[in-house]
C-alpha positions as CSV (number, residue, x, y, z in Angstrom):
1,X,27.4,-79.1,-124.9
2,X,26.8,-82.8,-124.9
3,X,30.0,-83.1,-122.5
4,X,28.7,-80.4,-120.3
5,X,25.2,-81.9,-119.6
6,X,26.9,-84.9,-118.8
7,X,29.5,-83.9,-116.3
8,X,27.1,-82.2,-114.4
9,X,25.0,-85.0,-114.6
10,X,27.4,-87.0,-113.0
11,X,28.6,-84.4,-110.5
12,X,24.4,-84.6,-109.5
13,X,25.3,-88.5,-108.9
14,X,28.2,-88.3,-106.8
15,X,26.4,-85.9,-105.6
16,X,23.5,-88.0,-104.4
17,X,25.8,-90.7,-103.6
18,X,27.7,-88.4,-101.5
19,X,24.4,-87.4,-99.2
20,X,23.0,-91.1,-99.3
21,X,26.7,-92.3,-98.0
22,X,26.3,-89.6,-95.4
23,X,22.6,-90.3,-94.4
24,X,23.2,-93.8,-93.8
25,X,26.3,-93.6,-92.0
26,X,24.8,-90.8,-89.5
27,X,21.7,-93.5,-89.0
28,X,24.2,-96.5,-87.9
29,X,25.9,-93.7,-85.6
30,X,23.0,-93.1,-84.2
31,X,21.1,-96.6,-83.9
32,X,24.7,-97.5,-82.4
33,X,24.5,-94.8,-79.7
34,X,21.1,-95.6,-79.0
35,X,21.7,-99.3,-78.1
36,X,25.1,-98.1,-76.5
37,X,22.6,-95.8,-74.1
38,X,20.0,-98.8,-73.8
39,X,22.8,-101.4,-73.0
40,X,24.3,-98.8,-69.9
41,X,20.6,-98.4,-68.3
42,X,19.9,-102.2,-68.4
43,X,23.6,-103.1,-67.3
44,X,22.5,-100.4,-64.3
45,X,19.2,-102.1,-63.5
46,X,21.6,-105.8,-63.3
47,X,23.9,-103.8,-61.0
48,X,21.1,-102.9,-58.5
49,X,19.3,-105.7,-58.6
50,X,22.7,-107.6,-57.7
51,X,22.8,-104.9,-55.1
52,X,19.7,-105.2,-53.5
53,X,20.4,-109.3,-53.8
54,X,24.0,-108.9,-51.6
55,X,21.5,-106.5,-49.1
56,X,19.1,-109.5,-48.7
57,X,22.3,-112.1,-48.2
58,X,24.0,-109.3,-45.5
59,X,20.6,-109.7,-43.6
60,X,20.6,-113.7,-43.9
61,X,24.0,-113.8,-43.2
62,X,23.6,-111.7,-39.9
63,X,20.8,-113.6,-38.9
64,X,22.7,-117.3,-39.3
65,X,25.7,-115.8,-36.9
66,X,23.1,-114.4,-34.3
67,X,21.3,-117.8,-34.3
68,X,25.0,-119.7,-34.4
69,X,26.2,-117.8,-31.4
70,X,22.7,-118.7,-30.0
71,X,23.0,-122.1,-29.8
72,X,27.0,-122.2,-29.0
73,X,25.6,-120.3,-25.7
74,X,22.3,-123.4,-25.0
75,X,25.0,-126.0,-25.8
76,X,27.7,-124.1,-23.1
77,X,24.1,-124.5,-20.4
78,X,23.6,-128.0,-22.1
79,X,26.2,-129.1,-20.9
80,X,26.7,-127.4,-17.9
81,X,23.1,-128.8,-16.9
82,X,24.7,-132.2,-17.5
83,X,28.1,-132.4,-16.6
84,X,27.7,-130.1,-13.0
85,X,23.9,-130.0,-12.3
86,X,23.5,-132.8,-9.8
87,X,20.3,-135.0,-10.6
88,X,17.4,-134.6,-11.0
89,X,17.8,-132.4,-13.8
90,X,15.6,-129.4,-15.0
91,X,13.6,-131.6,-17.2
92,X,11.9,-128.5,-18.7
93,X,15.2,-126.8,-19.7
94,X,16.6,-129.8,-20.7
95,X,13.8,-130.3,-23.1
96,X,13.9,-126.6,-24.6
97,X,17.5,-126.7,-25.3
98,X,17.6,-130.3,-26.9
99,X,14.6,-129.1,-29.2
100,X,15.9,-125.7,-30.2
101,X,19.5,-127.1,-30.5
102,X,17.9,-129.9,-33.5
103,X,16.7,-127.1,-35.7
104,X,19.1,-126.7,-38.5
105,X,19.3,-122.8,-40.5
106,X,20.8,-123.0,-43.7
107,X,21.9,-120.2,-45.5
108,X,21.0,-119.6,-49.2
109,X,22.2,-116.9,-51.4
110,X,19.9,-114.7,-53.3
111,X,20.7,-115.7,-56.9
112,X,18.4,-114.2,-59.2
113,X,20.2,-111.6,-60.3
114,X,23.3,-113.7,-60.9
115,X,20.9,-116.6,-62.8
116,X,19.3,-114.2,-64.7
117,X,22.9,-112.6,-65.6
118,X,23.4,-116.4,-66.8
119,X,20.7,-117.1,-68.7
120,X,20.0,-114.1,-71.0
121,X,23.9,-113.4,-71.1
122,X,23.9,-110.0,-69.6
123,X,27.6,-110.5,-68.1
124,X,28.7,-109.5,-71.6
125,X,26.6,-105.8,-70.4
126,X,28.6,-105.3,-67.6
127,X,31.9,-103.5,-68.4
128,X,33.9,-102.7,-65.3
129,X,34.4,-106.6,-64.0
């Protein structure tokens, strides 16, 4: 009888052991699902912003081409003014073009996205490179 009472005792701890083994091992499943699903939505959000960032630079980049092929057409009447205009010349437009050819439009890339990407380490989130 002694025998009895304790095999089933220890048939109650394997038992235990069994379901504690199980419980935990469903909970790292889970809390490693969970931060798989949390990683994906904030590797999304990077993948917008970055978006919205190469929008912004389309519209810079547009603009610094317009303004470039803007001035190649005032320095084309520049010099037509001074090389086939006979004298005087049109003081006015001379003045204009001389003052709007000065101005210098640099382009800067949006880089927040890609600093912030940097910084907190986020490239590691993005998984098709």
């Amino acid at each position: 009888m002694n025998t009895s009472s304790s095999q089933k005792n220890l048939l109650g701890y394997a038992l235990e052991f069994f379901l504690l083994f199980l419980a935990v091992t469903l909970g790292f499943f889970a809390e490693n699902y969970r931060e798989s699903q949390v990683e994906r939505k904030t590797e999304r959000m990077y993948l917008e912003s970055l978006l919205e960032d190469l929008g912004q630079d389309t519209v810079k980049i547009d603009f610094s081409i317009q303004s470039k092929l803007t001035k190649d057409a005032y320095f084309d009447t520049l010099h037509q003014i001074i090389y086939q205009t006979p004298k005087p010349w049109p003081t006015r437009k001379l003045y204009f073009l001389s003052r709007y050819l000065v101005i210098r439009e640099p382009f800067y890339g949006t880089e927040g996205t890609i600093k912030q990407l940097e910084n907190s380490g986020g490239f590691k989130l993005i998984q098709n490179h």
